[in-house]
Every structure is written in C-alpha cells, then in structure tokens.
N, CA, C and O atoms as a GROMACS GRO file, in nm:
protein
  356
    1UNK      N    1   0.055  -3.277   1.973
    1UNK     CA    2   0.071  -3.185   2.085
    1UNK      C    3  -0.004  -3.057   2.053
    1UNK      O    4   0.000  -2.996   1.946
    2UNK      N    5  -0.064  -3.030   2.148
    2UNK     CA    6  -0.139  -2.883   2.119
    2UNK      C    7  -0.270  -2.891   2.108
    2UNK      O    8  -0.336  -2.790   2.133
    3UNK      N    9  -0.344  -3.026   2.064
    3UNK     CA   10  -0.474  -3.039   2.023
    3UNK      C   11  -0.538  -3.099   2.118
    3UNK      O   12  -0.513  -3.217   2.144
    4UNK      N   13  -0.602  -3.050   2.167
    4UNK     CA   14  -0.693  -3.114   2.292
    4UNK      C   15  -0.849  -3.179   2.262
    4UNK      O   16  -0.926  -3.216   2.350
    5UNK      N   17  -0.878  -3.184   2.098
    5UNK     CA   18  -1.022  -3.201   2.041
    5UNK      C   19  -1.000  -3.389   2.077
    5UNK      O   20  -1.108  -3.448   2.074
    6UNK      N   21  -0.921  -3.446   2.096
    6UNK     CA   22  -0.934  -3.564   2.131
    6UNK      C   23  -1.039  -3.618   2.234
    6UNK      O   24  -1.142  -3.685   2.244
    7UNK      N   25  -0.920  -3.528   2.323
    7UNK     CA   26  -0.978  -3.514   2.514
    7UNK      C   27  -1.137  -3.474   2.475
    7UNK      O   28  -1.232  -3.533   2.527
    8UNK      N   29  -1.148  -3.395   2.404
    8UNK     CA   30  -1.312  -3.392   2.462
    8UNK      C   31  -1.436  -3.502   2.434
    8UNK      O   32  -1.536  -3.532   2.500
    9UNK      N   33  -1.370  -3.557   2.283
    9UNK     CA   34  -1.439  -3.704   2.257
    9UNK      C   35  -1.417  -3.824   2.362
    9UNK      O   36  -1.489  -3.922   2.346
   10UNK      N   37  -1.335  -3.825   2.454
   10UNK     CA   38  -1.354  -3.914   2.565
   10UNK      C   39  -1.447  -3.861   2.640
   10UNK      O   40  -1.555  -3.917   2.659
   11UNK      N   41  -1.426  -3.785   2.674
   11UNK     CA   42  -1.541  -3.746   2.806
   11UNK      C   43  -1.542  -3.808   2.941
   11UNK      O   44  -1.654  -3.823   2.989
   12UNK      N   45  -1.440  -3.846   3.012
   12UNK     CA   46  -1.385  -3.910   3.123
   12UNK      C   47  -1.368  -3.786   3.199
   12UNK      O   48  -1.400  -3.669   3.182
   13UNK      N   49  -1.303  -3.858   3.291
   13UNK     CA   50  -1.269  -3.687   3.438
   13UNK      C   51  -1.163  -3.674   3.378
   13UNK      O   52  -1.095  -3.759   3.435
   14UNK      N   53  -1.085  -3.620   3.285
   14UNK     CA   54  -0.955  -3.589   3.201
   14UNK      C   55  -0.965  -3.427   3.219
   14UNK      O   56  -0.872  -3.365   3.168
   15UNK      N   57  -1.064  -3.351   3.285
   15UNK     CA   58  -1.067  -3.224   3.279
   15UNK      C   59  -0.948  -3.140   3.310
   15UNK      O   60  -0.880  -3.067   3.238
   16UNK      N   61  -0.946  -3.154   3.367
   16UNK     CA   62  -0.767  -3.103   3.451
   16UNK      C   63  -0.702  -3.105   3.323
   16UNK      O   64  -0.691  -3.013   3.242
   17UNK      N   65  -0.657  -3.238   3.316
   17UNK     CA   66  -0.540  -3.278   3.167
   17UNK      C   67  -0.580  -3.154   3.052
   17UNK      O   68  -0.491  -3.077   3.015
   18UNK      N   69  -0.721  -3.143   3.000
   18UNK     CA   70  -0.722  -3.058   2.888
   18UNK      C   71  -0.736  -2.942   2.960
   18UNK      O   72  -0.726  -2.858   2.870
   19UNK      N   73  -0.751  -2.881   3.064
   19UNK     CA   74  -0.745  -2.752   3.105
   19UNK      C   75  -0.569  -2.724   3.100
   19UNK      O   76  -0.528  -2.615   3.059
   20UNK      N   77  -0.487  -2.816   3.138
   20UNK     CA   78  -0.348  -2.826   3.149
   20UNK      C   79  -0.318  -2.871   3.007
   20UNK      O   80  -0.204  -2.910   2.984
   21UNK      N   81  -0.374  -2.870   2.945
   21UNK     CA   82  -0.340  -2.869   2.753
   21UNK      C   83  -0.369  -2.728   2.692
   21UNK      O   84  -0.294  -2.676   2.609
   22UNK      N   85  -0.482  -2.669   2.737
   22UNK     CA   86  -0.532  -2.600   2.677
   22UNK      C   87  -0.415  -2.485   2.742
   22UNK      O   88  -0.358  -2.424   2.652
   23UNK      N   89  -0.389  -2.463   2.821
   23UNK     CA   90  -0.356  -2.351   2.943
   23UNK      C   91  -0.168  -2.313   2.841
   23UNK      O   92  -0.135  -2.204   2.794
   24UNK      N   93  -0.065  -2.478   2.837
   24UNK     CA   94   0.019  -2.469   2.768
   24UNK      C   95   0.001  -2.384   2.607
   24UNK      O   96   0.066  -2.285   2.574
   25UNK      N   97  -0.110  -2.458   2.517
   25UNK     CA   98  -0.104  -2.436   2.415
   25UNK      C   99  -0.106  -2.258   2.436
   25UNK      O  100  -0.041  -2.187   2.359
   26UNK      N  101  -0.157  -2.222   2.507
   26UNK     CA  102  -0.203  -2.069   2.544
   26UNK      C  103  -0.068  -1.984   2.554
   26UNK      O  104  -0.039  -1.866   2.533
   27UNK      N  105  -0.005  -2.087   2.590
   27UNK     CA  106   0.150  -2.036   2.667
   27UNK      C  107   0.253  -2.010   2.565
   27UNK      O  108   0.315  -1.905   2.551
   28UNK      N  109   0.269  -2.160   2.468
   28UNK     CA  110   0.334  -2.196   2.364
   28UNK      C  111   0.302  -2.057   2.255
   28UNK      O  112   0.376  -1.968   2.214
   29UNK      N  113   0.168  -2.083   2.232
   29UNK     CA  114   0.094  -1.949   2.142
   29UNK      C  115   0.140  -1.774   2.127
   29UNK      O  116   0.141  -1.697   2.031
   30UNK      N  117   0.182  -1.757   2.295
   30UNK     CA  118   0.210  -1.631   2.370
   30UNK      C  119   0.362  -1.597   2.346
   30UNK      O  120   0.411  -1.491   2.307
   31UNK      N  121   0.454  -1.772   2.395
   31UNK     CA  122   0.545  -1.730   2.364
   31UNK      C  123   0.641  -1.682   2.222
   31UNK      O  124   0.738  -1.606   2.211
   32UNK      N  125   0.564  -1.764   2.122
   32UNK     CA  126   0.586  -1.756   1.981
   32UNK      C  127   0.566  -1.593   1.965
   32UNK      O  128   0.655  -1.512   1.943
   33UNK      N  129   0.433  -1.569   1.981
   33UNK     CA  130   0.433  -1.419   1.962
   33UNK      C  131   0.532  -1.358   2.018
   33UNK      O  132   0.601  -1.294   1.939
   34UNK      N  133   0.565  -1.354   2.131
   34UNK     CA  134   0.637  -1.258   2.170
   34UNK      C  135   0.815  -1.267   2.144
   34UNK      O  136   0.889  -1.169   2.139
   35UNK      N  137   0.847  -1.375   2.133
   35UNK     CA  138   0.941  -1.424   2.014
   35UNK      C  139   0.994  -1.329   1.900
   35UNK      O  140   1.094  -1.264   1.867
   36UNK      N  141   0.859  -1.361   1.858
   36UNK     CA  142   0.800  -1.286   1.677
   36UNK      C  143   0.824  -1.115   1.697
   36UNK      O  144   0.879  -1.033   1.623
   37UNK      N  145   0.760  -1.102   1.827
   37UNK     CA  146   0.804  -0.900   1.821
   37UNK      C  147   0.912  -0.896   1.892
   37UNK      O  148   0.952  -0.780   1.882
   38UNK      N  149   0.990  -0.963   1.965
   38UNK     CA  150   1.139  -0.932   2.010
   38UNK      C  151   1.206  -0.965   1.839
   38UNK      O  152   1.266  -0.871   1.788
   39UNK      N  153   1.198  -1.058   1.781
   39UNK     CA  154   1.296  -1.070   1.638
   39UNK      C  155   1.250  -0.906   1.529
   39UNK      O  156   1.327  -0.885   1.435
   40UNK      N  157   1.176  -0.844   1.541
   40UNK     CA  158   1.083  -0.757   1.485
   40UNK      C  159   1.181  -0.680   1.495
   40UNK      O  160   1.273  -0.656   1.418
   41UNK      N  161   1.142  -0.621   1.657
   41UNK     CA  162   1.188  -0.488   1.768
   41UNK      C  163   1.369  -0.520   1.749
   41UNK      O  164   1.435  -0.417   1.732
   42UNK      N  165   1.427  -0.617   1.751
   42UNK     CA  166   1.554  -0.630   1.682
   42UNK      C  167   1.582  -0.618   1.602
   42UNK      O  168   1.689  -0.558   1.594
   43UNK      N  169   1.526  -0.655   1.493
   43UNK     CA  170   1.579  -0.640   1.354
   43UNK      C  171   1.576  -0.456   1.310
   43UNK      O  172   1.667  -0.400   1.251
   44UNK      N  173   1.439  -0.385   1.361
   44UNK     CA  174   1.419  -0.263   1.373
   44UNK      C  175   1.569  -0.198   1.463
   44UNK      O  176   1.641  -0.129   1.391
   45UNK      N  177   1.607  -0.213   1.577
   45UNK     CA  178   1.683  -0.175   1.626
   45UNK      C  179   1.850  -0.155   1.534
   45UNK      O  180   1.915  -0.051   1.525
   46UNK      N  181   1.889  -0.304   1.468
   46UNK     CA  182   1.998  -0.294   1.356
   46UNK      C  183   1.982  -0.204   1.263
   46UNK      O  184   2.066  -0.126   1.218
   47UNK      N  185   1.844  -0.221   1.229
   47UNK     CA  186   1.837  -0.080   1.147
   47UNK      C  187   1.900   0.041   1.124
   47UNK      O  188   1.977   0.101   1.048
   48UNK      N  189   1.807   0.050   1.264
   48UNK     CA  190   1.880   0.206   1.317
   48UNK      C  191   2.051   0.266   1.368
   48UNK      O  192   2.116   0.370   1.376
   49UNK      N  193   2.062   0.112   1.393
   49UNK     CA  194   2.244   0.136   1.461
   49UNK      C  195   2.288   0.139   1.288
   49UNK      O  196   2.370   0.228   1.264
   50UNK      N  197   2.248   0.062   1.174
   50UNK     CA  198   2.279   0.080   1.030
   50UNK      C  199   2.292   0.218   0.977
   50UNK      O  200   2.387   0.261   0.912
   51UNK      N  201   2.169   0.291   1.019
   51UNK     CA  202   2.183   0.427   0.983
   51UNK      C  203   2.258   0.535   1.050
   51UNK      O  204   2.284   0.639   0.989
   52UNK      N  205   2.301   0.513   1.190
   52UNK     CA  206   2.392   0.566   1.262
   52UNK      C  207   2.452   0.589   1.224
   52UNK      O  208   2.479   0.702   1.182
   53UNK      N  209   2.556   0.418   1.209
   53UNK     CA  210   2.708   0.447   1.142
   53UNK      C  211   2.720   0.504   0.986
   53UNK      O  212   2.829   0.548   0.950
   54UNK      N  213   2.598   0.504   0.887
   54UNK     CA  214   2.590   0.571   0.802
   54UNK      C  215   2.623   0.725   0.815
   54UNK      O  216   2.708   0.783   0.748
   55UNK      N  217   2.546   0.779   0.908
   55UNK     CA  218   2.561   0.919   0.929
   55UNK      C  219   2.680   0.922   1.017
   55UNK      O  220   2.690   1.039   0.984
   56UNK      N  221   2.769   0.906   1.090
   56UNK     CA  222   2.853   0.941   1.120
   56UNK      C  223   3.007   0.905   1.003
   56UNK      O  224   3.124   0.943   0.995
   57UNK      N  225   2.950   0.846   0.958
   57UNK     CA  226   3.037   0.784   0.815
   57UNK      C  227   3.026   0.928   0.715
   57UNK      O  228   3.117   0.996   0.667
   58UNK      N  229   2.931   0.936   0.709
   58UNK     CA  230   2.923   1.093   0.614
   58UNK      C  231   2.986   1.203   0.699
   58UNK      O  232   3.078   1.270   0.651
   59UNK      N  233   2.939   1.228   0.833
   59UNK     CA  234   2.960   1.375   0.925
   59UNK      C  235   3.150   1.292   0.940
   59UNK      O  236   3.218   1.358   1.018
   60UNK      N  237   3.202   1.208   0.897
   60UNK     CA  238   3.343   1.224   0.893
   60UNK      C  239   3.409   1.248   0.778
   60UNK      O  240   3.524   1.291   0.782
   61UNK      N  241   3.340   1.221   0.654
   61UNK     CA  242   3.405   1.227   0.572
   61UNK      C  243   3.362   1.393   0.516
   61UNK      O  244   3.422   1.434   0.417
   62UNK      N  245   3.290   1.457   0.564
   62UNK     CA  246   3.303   1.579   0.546
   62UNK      C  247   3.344   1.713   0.639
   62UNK      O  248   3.358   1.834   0.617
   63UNK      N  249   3.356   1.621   0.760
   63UNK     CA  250   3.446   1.718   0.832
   63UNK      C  251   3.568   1.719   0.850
   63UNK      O  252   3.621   1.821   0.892
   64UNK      N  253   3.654   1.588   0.817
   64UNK     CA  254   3.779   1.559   0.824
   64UNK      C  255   3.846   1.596   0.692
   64UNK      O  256   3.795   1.588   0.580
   65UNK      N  257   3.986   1.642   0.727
   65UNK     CA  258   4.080   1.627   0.601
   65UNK      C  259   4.111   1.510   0.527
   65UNK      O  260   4.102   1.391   0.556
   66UNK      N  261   4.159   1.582   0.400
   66UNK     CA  262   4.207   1.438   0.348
   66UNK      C  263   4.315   1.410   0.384
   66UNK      O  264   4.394   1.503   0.402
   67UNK      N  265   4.365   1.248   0.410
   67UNK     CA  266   4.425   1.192   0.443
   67UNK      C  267   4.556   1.206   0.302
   67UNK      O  268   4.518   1.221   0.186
   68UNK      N  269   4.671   1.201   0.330
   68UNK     CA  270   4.796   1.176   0.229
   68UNK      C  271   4.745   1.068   0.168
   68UNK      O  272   4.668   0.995   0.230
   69UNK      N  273   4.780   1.041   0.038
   69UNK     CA  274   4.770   0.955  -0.004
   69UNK      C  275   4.879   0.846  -0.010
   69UNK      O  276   4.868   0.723  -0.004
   70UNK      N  277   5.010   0.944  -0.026
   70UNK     CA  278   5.164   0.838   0.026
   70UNK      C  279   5.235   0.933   0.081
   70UNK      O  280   5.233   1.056   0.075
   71UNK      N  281   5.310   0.840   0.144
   71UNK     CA  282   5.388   0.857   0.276
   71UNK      C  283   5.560   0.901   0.213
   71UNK      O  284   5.606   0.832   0.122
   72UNK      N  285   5.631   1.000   0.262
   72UNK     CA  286   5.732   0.994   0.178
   72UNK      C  287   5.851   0.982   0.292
   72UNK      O  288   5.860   1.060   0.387
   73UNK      N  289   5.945   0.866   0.266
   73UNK     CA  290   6.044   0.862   0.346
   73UNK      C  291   6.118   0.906   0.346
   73UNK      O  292   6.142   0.969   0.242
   74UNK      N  293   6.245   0.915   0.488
   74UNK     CA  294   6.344   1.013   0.485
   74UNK      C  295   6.431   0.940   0.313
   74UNK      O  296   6.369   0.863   0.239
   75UNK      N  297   6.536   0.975   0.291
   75UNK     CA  298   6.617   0.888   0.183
   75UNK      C  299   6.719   0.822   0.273
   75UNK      O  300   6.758   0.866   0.381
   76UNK      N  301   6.751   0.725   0.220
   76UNK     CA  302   6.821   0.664   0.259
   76UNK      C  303   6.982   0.641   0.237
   76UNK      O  304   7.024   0.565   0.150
   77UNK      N  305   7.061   0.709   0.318
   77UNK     CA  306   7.203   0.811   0.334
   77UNK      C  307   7.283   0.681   0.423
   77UNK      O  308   7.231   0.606   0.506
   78UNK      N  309   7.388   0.682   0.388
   78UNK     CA  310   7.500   0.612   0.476
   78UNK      C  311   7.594   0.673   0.572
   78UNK      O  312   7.694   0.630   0.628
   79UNK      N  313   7.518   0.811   0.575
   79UNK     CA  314   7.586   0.915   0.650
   79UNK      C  315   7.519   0.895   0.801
   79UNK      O  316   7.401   0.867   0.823
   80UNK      N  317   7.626   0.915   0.898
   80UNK     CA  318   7.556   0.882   1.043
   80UNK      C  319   7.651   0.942   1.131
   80UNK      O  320   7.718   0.898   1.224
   81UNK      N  321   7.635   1.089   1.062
   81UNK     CA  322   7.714   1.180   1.165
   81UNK      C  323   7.586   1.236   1.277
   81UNK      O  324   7.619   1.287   1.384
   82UNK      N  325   7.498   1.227   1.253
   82UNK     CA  326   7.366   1.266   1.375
   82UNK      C  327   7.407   1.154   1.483
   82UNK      O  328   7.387   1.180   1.602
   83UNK      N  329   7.453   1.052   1.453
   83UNK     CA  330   7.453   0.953   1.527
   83UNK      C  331   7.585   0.961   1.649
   83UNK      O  332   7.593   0.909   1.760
   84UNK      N  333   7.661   1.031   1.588
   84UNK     CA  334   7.783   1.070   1.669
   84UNK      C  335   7.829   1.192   1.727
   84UNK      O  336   7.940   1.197   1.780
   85UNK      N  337   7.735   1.316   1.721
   85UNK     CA  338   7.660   1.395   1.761
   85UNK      C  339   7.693   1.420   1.932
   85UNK      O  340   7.634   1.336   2.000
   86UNK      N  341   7.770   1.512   2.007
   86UNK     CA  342   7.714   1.488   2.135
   86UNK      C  343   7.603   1.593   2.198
   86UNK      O  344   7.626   1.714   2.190
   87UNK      N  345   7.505   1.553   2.251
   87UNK     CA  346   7.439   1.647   2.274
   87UNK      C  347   7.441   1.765   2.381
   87UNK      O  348   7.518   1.765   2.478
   88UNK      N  349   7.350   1.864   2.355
   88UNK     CA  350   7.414   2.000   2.413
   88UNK      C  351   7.385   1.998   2.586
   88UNK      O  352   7.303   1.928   2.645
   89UNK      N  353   7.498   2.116   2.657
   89UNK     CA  354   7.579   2.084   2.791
   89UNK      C  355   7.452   2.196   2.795
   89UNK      O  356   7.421   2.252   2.900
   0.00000   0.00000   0.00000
C-alpha cells in the first residue's frame, strides 16, 4: 500500500487508479504529520500545566500558614452536666 512504482510498469489506462494512489499516499503522509505536531503541541502543553501547578505549589506553600501538626481533643469526662443545661429565657 502506498507504492504506486508498480502501476507505472504496466502502463495500461490505470491512470486514475495511481493518481487515486498517489493523491491517498499524499493524504496518509499529511495526516501522520499532523498527528506528529498535535502529539508535540500536547505534550508541550502538559508541560506547561506541569509548571503551573509547580508554581502555585510554591506561591502556597509560602503564603500559607503552617498547618498544626496534631489535633488536640477535648478529654474525655463522664461529666454531662452541659447536657442538662437549660438554655437561656
């Protein structure tokens, strides 16, 4: 597929056929390329969204506080007079 050097060693009215060989391979050829720079122009694009979240990864970790490191709970009381509590009139 693709090679039309056959067609011309016949030499019959096949003209059409290798103009319609030649015309695909042209096509096939075109679309590969352009294939080839959409996978390019993508891969370039991840790039850049890569370095994004890089820099916003830094512009947070230097504008934000630090986070606690642990959490400290109330203690744990068997007392449950809050609970019986009535609240105010």
């Amino acid at each position: 597929m693709g090679n039309c050097t056959a067609s011309k060693l016949v030499g019959g009215g096949d003209e059409e056929a290798v103009s319609l060989c030649r015309r695909r391979k042209r096509l096939l050829k075109s679309a590969v390329d352009s294939r080839r720079a959409f996978s390019d122009a993508h891969q370039c694009y991840l790039g850049s969204i890569h370095a994004v979240a890089g820099a916003i990864n830094l512009f947070v970790a230097r504008h934000s506080a630090p986070s606690p490191l642990l959490i400290t709970l109330p203690s744990s009381s068997s007392d449950t007079t809050f609970l019986s509590q009535n609240p105010p009139s």
